[in-house]
Steps between C-alpha positions, in 0.01 A plus 500: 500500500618162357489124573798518696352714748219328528701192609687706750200588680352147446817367685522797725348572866171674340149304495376478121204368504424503096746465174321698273697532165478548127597164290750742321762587650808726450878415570504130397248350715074433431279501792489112486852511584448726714228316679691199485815709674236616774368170598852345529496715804108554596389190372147621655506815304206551327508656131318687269616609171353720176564495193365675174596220283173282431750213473646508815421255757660411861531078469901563533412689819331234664149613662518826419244695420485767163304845469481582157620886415291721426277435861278718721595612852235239641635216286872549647335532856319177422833324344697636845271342683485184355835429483584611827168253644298759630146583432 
């Protein structure tokens, strides 16, 4: 539901494999923040992000990777994959 919870299950005993989140954020935190949060504590997570803003890019986020809203079901299958190093 929020950034928060994402960090709980980041942190918690559950295998995420992906960080898939919208640059914009509610409740005080952007997904580079919230990427940024993640890796402090699976600094091997990959991430993906999306945003609809044509100005938004992922350099604060390190080597993330961006899929730019509005996308196609095969271009968010393609990003997944990518980020995540598979083919």
């Amino acid at each position: 539901n929020d950034a928060h919870q994402a960090l709980a299950l980041v942190g918690g005993n559950r295998r995420v494999d992906l960080l898939f989140s919208d640059v914009v954020l509610g409740q005080g935190m952007n997904g580079f923040e919230l990427a940024a949060a993640a890796r402090a504590q699976a600094p091997q997570l990959p991430v993906l992000f999306t945003s609809a803003y044509h100005q938004a890019s992922a350099p604060e986020a390190g080597s993330a990777n961006l899929l730019q809203k509005p996308y196609w079901e095969h271009e968010l299958a393609t990003a997944v994959r990518s980020a995540i190093g598979g083919a």
